[in-house]
NULUMNU-375627 format. One line per 8 residues: number of its first residue (from 0); for each residue x, y, z of N, C-alpha, C. Coordinates in steps of 0.05 Angstrom, whole numbers. Each point is the difference from the previous one (the first is absolute). Layout:
// residues N
NUM> X:Y:Z:X:Y:Z:X:Y:Z ~ ...
// end
This chain:
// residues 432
0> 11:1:-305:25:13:9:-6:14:27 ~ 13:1:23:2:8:21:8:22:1 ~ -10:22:20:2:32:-7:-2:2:32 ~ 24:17:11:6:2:33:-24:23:-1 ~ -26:-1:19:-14:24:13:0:3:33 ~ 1:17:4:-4:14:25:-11:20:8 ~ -16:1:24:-19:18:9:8:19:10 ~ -17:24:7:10:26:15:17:1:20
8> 5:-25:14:24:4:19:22:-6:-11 ~ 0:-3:-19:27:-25:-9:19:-8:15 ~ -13:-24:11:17:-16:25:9:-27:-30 ~ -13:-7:-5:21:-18:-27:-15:10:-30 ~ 11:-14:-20:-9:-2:-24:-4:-31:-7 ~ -15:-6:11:-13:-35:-20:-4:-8:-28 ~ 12:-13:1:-9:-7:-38:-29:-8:-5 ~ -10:7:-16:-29:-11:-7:-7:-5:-30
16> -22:-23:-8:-5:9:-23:-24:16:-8 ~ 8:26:-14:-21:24:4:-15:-7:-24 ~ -26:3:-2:-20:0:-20:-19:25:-3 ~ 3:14:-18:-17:18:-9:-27:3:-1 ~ -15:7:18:-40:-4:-12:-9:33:-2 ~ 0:-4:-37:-6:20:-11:-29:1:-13 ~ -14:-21:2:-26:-1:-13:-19:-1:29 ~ -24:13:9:-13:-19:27:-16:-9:-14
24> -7:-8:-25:-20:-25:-6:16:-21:-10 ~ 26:-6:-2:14:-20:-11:24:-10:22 ~ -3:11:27:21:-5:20:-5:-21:18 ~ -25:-10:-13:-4:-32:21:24:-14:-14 ~ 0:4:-26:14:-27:-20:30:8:23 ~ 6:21:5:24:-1:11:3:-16:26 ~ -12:10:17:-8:-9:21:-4:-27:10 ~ -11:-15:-24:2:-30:2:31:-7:4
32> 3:-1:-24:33:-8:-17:21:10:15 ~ 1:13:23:17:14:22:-3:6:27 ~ -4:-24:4:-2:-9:29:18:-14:15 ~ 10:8:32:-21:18:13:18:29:-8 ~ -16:20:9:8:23:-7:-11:23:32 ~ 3:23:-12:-13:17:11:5:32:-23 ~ -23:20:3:7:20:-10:8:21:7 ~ 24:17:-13:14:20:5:-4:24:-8
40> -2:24:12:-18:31:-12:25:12:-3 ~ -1:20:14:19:21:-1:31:-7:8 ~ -2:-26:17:30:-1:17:5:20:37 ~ -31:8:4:0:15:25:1:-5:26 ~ -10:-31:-5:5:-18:29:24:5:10 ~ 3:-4:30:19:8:9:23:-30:4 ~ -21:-21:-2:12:-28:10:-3:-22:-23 ~ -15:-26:4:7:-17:-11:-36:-10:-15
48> -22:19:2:-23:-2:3:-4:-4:-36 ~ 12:12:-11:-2:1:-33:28:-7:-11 ~ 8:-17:16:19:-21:-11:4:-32:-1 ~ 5:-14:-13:0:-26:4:32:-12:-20 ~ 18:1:20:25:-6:-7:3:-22:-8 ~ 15:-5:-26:-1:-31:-16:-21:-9:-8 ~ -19:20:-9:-30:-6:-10:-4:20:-23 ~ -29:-7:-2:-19:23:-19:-2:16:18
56> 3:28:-26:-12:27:9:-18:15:-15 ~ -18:-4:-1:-16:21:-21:-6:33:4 ~ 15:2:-21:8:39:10:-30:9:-21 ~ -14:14:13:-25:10:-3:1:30:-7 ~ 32:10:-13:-8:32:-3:-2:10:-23 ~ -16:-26:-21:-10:5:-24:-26:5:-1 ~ -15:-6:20:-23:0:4:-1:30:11 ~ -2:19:-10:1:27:13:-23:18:-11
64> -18:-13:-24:-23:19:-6:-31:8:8 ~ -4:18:0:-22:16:14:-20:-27:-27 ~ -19:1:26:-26:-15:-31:-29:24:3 ~ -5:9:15:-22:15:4:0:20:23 ~ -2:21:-4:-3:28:16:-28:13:-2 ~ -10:-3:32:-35:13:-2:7:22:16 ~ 4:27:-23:9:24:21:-27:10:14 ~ -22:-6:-4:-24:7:17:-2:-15:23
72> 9:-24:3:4:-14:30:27:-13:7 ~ 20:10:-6:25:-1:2:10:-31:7 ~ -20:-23:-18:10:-28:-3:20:0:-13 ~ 25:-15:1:16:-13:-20:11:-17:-2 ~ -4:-18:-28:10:-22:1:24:-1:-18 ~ 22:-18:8:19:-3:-6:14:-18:1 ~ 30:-6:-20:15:-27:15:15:-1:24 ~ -2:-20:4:25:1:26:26:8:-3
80> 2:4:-14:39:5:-3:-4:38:-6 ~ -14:11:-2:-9:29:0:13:15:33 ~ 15:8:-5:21:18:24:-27:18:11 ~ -4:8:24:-10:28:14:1:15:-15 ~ 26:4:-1:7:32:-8:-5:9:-24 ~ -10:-28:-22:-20:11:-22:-24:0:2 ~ -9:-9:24:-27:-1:9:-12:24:0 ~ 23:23:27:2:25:4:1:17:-25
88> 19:-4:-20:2:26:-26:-22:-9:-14 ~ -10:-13:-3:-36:-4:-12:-14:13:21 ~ -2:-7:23:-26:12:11:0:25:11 ~ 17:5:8:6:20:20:0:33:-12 ~ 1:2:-29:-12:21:-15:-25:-1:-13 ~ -10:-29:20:-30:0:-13:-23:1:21 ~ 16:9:25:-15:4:23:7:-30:16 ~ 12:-20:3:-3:-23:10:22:-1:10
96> 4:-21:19:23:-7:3:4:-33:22 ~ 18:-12:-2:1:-21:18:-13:3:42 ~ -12:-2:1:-15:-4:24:27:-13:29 ~ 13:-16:-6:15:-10:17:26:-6:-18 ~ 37:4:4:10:0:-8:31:-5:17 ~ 15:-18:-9:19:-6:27:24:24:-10 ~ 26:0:13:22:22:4:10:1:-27 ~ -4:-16:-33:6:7:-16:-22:-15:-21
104> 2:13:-25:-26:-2:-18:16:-6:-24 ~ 22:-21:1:10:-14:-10:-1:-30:3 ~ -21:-3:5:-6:-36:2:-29:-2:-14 ~ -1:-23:-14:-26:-18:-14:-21:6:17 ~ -24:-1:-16:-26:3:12:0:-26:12 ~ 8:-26:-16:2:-29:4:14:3:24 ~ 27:8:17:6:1:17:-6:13:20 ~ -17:21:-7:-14:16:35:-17:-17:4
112> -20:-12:-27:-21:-25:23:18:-19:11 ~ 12:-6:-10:12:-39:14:18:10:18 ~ 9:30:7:5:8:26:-17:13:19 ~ -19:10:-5:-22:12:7:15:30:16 ~ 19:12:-13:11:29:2:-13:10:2 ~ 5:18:19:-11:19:24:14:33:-8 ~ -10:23:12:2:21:-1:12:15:29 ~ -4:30:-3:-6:18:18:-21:3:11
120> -20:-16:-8:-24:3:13:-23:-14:1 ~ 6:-27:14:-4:-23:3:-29:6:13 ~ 3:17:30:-18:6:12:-27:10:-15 ~ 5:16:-20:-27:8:-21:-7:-22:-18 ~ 24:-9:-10:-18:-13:-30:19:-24:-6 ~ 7:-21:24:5:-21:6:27:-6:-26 ~ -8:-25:-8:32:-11:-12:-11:1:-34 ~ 22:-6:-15:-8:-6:-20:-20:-17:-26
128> -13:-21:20:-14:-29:3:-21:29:-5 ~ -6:9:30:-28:16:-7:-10:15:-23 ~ 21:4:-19:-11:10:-26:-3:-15:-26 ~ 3:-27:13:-2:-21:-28:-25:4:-6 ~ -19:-3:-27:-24:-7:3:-7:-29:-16 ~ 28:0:-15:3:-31:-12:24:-9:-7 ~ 8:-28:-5:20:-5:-19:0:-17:-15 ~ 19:-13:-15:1:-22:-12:22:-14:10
136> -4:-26:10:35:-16:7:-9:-25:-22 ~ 22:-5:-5:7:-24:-20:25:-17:17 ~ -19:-32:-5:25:-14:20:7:-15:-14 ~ 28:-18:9:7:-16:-15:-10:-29:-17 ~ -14:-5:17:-26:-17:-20:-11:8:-17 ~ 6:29:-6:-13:12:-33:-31:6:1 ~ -8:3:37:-31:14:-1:7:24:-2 ~ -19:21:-4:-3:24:10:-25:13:17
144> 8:22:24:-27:-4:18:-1:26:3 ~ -22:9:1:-2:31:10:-15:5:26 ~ 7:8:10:-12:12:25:3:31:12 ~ -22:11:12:6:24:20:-25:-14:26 ~ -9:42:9:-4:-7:28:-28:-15:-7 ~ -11:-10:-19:-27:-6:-4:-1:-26:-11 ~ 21:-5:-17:-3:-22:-11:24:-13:-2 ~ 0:-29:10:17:-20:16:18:18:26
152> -11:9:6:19:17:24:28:-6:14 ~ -14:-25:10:26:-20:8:21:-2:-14 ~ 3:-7:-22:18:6:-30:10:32:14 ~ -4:18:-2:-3:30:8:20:-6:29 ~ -7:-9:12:13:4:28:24:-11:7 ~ 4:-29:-18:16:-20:-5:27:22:-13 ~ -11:13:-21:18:7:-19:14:24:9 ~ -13:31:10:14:17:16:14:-8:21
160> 26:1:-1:15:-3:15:10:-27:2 ~ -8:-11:-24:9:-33:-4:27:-7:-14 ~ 17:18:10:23:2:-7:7:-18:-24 ~ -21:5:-26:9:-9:-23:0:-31:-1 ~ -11:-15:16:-14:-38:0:-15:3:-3 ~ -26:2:-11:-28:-1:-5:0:-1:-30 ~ 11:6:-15:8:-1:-30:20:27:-8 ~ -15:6:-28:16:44:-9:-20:0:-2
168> -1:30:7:-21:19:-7:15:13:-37 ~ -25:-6:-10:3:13:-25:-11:24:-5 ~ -25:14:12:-7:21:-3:-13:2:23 ~ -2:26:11:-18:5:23:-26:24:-5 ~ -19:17:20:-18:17:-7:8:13:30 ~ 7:23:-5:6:21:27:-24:15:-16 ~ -7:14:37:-6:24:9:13:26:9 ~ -6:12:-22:28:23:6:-21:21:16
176> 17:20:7:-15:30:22:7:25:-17 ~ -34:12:7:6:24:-12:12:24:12 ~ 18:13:-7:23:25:8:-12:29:-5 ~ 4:15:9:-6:32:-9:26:8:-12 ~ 21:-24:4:31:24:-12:26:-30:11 ~ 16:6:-4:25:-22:2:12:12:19 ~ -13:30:18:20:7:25:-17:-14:27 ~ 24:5:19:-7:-13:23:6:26:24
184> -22:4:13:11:20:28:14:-20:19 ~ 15:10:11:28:-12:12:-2:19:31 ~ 7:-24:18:12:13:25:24:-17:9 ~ 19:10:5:33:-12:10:-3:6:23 ~ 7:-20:21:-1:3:35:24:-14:11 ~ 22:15:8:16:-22:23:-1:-5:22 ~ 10:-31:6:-8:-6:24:22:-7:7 ~ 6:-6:33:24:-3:15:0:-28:10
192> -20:-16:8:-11:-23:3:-30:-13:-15 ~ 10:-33:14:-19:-10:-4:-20:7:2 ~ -9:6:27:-27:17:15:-12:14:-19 ~ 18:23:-12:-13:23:-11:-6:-11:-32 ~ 8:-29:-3:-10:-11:-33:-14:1:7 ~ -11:-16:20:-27:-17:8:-19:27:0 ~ 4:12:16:-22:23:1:-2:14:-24 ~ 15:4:-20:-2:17:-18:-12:-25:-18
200> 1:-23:-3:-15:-19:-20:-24:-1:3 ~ -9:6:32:-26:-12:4:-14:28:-6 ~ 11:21:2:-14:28:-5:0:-8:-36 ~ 11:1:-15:4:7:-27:-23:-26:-7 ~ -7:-22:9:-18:-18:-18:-21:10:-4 ~ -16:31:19:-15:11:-1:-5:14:-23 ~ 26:15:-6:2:27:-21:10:-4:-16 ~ 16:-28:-1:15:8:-34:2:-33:-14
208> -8:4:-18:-3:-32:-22:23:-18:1 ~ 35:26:-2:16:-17:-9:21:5:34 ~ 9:-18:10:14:-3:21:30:-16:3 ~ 16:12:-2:27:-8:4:19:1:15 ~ 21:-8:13:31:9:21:26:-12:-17 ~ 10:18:-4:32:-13:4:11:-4:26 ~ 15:-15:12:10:-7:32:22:2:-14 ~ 15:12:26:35:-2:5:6:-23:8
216> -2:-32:-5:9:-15:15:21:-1:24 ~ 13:16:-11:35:-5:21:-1:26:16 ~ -22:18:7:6:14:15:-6:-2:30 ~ -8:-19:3:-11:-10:30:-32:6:5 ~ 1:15:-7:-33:9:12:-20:11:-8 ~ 10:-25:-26:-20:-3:-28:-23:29:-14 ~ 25:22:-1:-6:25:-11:-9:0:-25 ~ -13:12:-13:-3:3:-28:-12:24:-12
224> -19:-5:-26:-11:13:-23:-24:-20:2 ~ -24:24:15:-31:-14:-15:-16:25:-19 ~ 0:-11:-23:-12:0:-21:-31:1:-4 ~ -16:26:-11:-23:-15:-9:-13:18:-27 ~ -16:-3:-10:-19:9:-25:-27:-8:-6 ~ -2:24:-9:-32:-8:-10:-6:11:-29 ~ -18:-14:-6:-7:13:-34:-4:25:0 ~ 12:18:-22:-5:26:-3:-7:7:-23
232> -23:24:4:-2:18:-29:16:5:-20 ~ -7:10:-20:11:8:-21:30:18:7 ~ 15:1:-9:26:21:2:6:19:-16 ~ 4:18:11:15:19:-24:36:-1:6 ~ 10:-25:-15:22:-4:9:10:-22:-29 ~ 33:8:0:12:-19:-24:3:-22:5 ~ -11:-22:-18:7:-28:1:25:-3:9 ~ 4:-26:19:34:-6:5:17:-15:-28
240> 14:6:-14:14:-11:-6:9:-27:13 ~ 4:-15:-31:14:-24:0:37:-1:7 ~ 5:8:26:27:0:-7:18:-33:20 ~ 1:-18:-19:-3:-26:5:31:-10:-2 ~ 15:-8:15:33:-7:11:-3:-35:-2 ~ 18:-12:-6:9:-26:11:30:-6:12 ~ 2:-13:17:11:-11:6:20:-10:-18 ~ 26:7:0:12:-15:-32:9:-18:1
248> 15:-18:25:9:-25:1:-3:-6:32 ~ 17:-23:3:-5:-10:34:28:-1:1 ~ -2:18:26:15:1:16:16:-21:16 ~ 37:-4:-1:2:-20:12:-3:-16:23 ~ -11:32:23:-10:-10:26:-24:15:0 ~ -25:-7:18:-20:11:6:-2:35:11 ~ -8:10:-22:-2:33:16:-8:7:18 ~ -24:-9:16:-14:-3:25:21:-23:23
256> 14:22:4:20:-18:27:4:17:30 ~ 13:-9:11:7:9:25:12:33:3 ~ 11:4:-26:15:22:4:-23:24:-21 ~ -11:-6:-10:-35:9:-19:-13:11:12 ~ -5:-18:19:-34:-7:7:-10:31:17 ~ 21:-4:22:-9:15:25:9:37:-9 ~ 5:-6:-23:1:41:-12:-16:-5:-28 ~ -13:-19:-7:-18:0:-13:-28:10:13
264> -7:-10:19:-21:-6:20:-7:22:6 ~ 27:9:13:0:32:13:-10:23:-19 ~ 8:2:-34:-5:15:-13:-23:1:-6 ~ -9:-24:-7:-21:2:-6:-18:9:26 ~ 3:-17:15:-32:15:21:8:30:7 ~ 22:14:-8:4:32:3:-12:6:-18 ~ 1:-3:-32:-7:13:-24:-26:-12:6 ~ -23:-17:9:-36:-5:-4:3:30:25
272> 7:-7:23:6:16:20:-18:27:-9 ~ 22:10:-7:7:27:-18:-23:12:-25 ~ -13:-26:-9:-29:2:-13:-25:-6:24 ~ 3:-2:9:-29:-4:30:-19:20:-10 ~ -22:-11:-4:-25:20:-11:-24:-5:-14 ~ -11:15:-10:-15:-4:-25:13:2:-21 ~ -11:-12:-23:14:4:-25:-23:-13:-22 ~ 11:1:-24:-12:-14:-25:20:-14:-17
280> -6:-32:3:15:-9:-18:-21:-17:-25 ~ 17:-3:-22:-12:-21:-18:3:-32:11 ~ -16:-14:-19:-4:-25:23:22:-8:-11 ~ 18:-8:-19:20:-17:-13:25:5:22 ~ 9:23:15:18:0:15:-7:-11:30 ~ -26:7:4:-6:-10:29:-8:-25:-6 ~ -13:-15:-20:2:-19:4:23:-22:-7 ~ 9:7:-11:25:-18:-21:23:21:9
288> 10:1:14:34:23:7:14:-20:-10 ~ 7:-30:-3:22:-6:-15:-1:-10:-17 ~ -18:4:-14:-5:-10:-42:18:20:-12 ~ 7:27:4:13:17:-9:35:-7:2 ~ -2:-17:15:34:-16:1:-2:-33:-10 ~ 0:-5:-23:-3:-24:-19:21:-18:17 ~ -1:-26:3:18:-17:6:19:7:29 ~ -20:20:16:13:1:26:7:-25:15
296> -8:-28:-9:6:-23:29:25:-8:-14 ~ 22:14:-20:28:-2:-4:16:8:20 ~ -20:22:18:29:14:24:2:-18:28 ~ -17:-21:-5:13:-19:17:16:-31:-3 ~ 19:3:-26:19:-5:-9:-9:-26:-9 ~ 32:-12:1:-15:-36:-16:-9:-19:8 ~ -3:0:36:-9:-16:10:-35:9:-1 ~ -7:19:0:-29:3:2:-8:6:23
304> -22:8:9:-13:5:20:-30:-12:1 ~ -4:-8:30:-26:-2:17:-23:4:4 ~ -10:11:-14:-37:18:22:-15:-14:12 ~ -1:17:28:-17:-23:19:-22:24:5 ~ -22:-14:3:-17:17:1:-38:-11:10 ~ -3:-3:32:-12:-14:15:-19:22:1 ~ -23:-9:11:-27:12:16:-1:-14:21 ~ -7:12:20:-12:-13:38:-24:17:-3
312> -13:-14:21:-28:14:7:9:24:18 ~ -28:19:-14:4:34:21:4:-5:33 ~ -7:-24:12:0:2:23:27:-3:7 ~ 14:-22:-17:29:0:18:26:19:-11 ~ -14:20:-22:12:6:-23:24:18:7 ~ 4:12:27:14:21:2:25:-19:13 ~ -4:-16:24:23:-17:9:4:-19:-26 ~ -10:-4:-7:18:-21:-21:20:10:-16
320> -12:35:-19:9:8:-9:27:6:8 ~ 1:14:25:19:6:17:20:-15:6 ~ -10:-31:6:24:-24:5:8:7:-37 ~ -4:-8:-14:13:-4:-22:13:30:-13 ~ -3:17:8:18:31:-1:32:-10:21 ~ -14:-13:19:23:-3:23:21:-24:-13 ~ -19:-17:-1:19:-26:-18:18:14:-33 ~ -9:10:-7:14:16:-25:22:17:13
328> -6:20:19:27:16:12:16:-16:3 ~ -7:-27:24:21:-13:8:21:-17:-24 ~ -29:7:-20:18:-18:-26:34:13:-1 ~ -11:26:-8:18:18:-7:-5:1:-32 ~ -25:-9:-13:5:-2:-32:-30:17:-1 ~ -20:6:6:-14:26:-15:-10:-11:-29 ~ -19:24:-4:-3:1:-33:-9:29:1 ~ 4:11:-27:-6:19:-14:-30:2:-4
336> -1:-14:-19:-46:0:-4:-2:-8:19 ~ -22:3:19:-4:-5:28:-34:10:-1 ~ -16:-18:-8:-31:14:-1:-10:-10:24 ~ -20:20:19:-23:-4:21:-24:14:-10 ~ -17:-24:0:-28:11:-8:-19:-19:19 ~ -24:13:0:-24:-22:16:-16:-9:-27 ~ -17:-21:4:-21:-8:-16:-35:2:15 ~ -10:12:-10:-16:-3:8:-24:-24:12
344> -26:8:10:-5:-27:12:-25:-20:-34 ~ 9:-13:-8:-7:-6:-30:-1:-21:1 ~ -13:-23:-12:6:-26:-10:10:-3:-29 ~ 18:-7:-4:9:0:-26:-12:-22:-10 ~ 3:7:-31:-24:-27:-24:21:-25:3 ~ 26:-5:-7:14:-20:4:-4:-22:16 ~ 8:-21:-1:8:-18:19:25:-5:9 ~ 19:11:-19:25:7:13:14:26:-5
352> -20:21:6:13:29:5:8:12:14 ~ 26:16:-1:11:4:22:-11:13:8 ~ -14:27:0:-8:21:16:-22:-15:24 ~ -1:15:22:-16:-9:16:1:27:13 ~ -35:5:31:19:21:14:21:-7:17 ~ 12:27:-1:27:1:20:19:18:-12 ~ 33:-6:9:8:13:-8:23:-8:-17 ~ 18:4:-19:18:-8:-17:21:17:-1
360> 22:-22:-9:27:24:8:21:-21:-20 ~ 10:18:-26:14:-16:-14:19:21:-3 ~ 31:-23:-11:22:2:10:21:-9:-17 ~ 17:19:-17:21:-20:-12:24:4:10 ~ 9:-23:-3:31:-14:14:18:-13:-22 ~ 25:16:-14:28:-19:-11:-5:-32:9 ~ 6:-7:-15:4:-31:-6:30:-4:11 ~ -1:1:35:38:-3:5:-7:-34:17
368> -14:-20:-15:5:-31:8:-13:-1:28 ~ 11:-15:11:-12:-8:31:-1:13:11 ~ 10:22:-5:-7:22:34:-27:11:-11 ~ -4:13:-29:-24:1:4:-23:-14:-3 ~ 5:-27:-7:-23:-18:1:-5:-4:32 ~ 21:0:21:-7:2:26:-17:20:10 ~ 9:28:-4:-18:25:-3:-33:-12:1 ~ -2:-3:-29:-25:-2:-12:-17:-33:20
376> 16:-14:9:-5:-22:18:-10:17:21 ~ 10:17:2:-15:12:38:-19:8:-5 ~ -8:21:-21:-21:17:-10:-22:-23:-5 ~ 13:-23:-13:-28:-18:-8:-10:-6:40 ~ 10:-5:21:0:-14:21:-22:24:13 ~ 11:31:-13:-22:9:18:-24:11:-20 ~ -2:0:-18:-26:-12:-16:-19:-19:6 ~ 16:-24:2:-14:-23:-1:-6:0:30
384> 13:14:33:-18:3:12:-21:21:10 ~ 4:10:-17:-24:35:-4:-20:-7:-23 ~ -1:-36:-6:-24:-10:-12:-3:11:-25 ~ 20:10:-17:-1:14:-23:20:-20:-23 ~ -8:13:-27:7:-12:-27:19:23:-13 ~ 12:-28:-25:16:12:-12:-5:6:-22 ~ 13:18:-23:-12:8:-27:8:-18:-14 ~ -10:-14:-12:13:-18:-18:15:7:-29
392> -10:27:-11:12:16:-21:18:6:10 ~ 9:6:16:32:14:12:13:-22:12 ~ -7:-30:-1:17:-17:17:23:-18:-20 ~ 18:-5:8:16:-19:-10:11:-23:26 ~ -6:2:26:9:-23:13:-23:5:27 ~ -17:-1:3:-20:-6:16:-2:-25:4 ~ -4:-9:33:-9:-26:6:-22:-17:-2 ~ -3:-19:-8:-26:-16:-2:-16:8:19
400> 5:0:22:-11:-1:24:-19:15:6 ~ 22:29:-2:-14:31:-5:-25:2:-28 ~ 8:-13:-16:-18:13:-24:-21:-19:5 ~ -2:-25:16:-23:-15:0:-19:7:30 ~ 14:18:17:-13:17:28:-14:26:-12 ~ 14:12:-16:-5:28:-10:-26:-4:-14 ~ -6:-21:-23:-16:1:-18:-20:-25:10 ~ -23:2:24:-13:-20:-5:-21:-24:-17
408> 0:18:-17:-28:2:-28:25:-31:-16 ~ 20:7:6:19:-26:-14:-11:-21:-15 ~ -11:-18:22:-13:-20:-7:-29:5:-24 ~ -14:15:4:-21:12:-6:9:3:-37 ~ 30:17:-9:7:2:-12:6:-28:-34 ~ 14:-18:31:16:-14:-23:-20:-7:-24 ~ -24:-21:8:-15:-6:-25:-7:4:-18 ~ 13:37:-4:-3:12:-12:26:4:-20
416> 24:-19:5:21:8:-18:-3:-11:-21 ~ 22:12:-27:-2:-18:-30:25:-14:16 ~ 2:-29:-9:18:-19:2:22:2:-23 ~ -10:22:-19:23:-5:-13:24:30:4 ~ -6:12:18:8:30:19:20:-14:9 ~ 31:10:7:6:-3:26:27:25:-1 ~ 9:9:19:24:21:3:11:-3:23 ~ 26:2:10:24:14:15:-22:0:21
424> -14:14:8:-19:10:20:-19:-25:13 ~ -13:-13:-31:-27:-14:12:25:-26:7 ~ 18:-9:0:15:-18:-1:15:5:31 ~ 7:27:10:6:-1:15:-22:3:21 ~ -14:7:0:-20:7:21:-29:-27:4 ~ -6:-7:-23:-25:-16:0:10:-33:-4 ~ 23:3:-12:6:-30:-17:6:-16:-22 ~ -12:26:-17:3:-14:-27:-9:24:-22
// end
């Protein structure tokens, strides 16, 4: 029976037939008998990457149990379908905690590798790939293979950031980090321009682990909120409460519009403004600010929304940035989340990971049809000539063209897919 799913943007709902893998020693038998497929975690993708419309889906969020915890060297192994954010309430009062972690700790362990999700602080302790130390993938031929950085590697490199073709991961082995405390010392800085990001990024990779900006897109002269933290001591301070909101339905037009945006923008960069300083926060708000709003991608109504969200190299990083601030004014359409961060200079373990150095700037945009697929057409034009890639977790209509310039390792890649894989994504981008 066919069951409509849709991803974090919800630009459609596709029917699929969804299959349950609740055993990982008995989920080959599935895997055969349900082909082709691809597997589904949390639902956090932004696009079409963990979807395969009019197909198999194997939803993996039965697989969610811890198998072994070495609190003396902070290994853990676990299934793939195991959320972060239980990763975190296990470790994190046990001195440990996730090492690298993307904007919410509501997605599969299975889905940070086969996206290879990135952090605040790329520049210290690279992407998420870097803390595998093993896994297990099971492919549709009903092998199973394990690999990390030592053994079958290639398997390893293939699979981070293998946007989920290489087989499922059924269990993986992270390296978690040890913490003195779950607070973070905090400095809030505004800036008025680009210039003063740039200078304030390149100062902070020195001093602080975690590095962030919100940008004003639509204010011309790409003002903002830069962000940073570092691990802190113990506190003598009260836990934050859980005080956790959803979204209660969708809205019949997109809340983020023309008449929104530009006294949204404004308030907000007054109220960070207005905090400029030192401070202490817990990591769950600095790192995750919108897990505490359940089912926020409802306030951009029923058509759904966009995220575009590119890297260029540091050299061309400031004019590119800048053309595509300029091409968004002229849009007249903006976004609300609006992240600027740098990556440091790293090689990521993937063969198709997005992080690289440079710099990255993601972006969401209402789903208002051709004008903004035009939008997002310019933005790809000056990407693609500032020699930079696209995220493939946040994409739903990227060009062949682009994703086969962006990612050269491509070729390198394929021999490495299960044939019996395929999704929305690998169909649009690779072929099949």
């Amino acid at each position: 029976m066919s069951t409509p799913v849709h991803s974090w943007g919800r630009l459609s709902a596709a029917p699929h037939d969804v299959h349950s893998l609740g055993d990982r020693h008995r989920m080959a038998e599935t895997l055969v008998r349900h082909t082709p497929g691809v597997a589904f975690g949390n639902g956090r993708s932004y696009g079409d990457v963990g979807l395969n419309p009019g197909g198999h889906l194997w939803k993996t969020g039965q697989l969610d149990h811890f198998i072994e915890f070495d609190d003396a060297s902070g290994l853990l192994r676990c299934e793939a379908g195991t959320l972060l954010r239980d990763i975190q309430q296990l470790a994190v009062p046990r001195g440990w905690i996730l090492p690298v972690t993307p904007g919410t700790q509501l997605v599969t362990v299975g889905g940070a590798i086969a996206n290879d999700v990135h952090g605040k602080n790329h520049h210290v302790l690279g992407s998420f790939g870097d803390h595998v130390r093993s896994l297990t993938l099971v492919r549709t031929t009903g092998e199973s293979i394990v690999c990390g950085p030592d053994v079958q590697p290639e398997w390893l490199a293939a699979t981070v950031g293998g946007l989920g073709l290489t087989g499922v991961i059924a269990e993986a082995t992270l390296q978690l980090r040890r913490i003195a405390s779950p607070w973070l010392d905090t400095e809030t800085t505004p800036y008025g321009n680009l210039d003063e990001f740039f200078a304030l990024a390149d100062a902070a990779e020195a001093r602080w682990e975690h590095t962030v900006s919100w940008i004003d897109c639509l204010s011309g002269r790409g003002k903002g909120i830069f962000m940073s933290a570092n691990p802190a001591p113990p506190q003598n301070r009260e836990m934050p409460g859980a005080h956790r909101r959803s979204m209660p339905f969708t809205p019949p037009i997109s809340l983020v519009n023309r008449l929104t945006l530009r006294p949204f923008n404004l308030a907000y960069y007054q109220l960070q403004k207005f905090k400029a300083g030192r401070g202490v926060a817990h990591y769950e708000p600095f790192f995750y600010p919108l897990d505490n709003l359940l089912e926020w991608n409802r306030m951009y109504g029923p058509q759904g929304f966009y995220q575009f969200q590119s890297v260029v190299p540091r050299d061309v990083g400031r004019d590119a940035v800048a053309a595509m601030l300029q091409a968004i004014e002229r849009s007249g359409k903006g976004s609300f989340l609006a992240v600027l961060k740098t990556f440091g200079d790293r090689q990521a373990v993937g063969m198709l990971s997005f992080p690289r150095p440079g710099v990255t700037l993601a972006l969401d945009f209402p789903n208002q049809g051709h004008a903004t697929l035009k939008l997002l057409a310019g933005l790809d034009a000056i990407v693609r000539e500032a020699g930079g890639r696209i995220y493939p977790a946040k994409d739903a209509r990227m060009p062949r063209d682009l994703f086969e310039s962006g990612y050269p390792r491509l070729g390198e890649f394929l021999p490495f897919r299960d044939p019996g894989i395929s999704s929305g994504l690998s169909r649009r981008l690779i072929g099949s």
